[in-house]
GUVEXBA-399057 format. One record per residue (C-alpha): residue number from 1; x, y, z; residue in three letters. Coordinates in nm, 2 decimals, always signed. Example, Ala and Ser with C-alpha at 12.3 -4.5 7.8 and 13.67 -1.06 7.14 Angstrom:
BEGIN
+-----+--------+--------+--------+--------+
! num !      u !      v !      w ! residu !
+-----+--------+--------+--------+--------+
!   1 !  +1.23 !  -0.45 !  +0.78 !    Ala !
!   2 !  +1.37 !  -0.11 !  +0.71 !    Ser !
+-----+--------+--------+--------+--------+
***
This chain:
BEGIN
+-----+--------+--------+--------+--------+
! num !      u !      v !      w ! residu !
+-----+--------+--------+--------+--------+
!   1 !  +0.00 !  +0.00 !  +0.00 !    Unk !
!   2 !  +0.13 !  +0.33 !  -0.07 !    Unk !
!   3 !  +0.20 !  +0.51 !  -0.41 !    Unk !
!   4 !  -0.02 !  +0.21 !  -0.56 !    Unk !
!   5 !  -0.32 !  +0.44 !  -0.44 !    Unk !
!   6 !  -0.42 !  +0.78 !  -0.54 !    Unk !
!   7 !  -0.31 !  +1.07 !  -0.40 !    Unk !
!   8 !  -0.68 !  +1.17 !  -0.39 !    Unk !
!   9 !  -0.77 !  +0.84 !  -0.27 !    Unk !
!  10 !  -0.50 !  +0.83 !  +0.00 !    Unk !
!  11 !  -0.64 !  +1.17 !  +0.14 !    Unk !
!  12 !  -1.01 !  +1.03 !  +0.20 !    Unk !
!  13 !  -0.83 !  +0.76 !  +0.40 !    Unk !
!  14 !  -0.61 !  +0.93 !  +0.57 !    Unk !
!  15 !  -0.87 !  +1.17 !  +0.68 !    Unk !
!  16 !  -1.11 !  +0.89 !  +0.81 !    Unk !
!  17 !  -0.82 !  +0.71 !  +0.95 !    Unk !
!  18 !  -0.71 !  +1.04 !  +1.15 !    Unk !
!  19 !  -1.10 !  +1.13 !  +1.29 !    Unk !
!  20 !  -1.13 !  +0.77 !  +1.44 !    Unk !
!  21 !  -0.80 !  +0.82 !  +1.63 !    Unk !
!  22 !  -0.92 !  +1.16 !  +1.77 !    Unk !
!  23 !  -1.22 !  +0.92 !  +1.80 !    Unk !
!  24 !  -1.03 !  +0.69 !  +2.04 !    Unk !
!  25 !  -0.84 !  +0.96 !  +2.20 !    Unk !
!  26 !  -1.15 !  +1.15 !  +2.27 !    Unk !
!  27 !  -1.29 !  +0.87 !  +2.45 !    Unk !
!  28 !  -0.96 !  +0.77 !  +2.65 !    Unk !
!  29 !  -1.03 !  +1.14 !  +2.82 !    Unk !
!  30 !  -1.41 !  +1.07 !  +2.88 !    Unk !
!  31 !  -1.27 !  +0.70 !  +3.06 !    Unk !
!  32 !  -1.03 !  +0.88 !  +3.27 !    Unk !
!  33 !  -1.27 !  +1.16 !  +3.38 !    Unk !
!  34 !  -1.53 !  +0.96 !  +3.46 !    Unk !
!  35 !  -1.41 !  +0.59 !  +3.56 !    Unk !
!  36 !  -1.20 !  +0.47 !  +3.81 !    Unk !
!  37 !  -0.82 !  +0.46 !  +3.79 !    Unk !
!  38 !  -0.83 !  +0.07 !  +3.68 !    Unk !
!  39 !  -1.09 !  +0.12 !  +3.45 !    Unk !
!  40 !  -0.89 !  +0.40 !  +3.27 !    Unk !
!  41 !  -0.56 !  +0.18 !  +3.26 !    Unk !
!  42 !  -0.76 !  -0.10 !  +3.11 !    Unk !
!  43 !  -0.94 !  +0.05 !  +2.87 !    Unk !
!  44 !  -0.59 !  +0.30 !  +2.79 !    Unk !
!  45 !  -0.42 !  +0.00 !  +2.71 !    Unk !
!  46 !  -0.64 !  -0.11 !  +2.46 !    Unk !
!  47 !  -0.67 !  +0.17 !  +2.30 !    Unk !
!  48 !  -0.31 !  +0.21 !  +2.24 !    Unk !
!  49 !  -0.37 !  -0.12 !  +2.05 !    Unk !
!  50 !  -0.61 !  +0.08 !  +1.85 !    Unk !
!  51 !  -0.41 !  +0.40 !  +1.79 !    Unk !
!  52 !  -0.13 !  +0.15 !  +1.66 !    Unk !
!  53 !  -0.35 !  -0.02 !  +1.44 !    Unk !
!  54 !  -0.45 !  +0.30 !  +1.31 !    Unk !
!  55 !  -0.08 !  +0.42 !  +1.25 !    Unk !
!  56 !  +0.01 !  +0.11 !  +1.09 !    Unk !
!  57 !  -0.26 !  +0.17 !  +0.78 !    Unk !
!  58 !  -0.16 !  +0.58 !  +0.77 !    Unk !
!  59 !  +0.22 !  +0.51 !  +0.78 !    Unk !
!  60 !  +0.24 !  +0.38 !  +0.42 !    Unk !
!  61 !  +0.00 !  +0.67 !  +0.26 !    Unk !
!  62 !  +0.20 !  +0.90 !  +0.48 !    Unk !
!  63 !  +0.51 !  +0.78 !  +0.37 !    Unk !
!  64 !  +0.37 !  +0.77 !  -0.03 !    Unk !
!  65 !  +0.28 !  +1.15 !  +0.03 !    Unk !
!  66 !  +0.44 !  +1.29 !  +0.32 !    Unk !
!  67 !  +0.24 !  +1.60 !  +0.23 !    Unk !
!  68 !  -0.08 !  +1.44 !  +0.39 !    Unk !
!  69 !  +0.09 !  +1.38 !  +0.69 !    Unk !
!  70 !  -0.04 !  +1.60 !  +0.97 !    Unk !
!  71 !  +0.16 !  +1.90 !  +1.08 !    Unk !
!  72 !  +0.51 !  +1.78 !  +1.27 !    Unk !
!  73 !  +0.47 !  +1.43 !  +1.17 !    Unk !
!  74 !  +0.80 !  +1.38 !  +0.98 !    Unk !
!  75 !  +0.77 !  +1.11 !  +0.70 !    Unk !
!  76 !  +1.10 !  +1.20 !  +0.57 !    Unk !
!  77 !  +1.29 !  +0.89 !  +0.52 !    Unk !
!  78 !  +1.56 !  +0.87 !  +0.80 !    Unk !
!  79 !  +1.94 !  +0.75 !  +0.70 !    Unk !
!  80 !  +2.01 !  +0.41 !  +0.84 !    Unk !
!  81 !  +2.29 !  +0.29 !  +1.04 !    Unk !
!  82 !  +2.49 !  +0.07 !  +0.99 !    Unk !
!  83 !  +2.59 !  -0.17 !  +1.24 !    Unk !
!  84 !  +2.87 !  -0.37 !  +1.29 !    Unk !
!  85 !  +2.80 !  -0.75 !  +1.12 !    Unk !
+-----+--------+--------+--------+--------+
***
């Protein structure tokens, strides 16, 4: 996934993909304001599963059109190491 999709394409996803993490995120507050501690560190915990998820479909279309990513996510490619073999 990645360049294979349209920019335009890429876009609707990306903005779909971003509204139900602020989705999730939104209702990790409402858990902590309003359950107990325990609840809120269950239910955090699983929605860190989610966020991931979520971040593993944008990456590629980020990384096909860093453009789309949102402001001071940096989908520059980075300059790898190399380690001793």
């Amino acid at each position: 996934m990645g360049k294979d999709i349209a920019k335009d394409v890429a876009l609707d996803v990306s903005k779909q993909l971003l509204d139900a993490y602020l989705s999730v995120e939104n209702a990790t507050r409402i858990i902590q304001e309003k359950c107990s501690k325990a609840e809120f560190e269950g239910f955090r915990s699983e929605a860190g599963k989610v966020a991931g998820g979520l971040y593993l479909l944008l990456e590629p279309l980020w990384k096909a059109y860093p453009d789309l990513a949102p402001e001071g996510v940096d989908m520059t490619p980075r300059e790898r190491k190399r380690g001793k073999r």
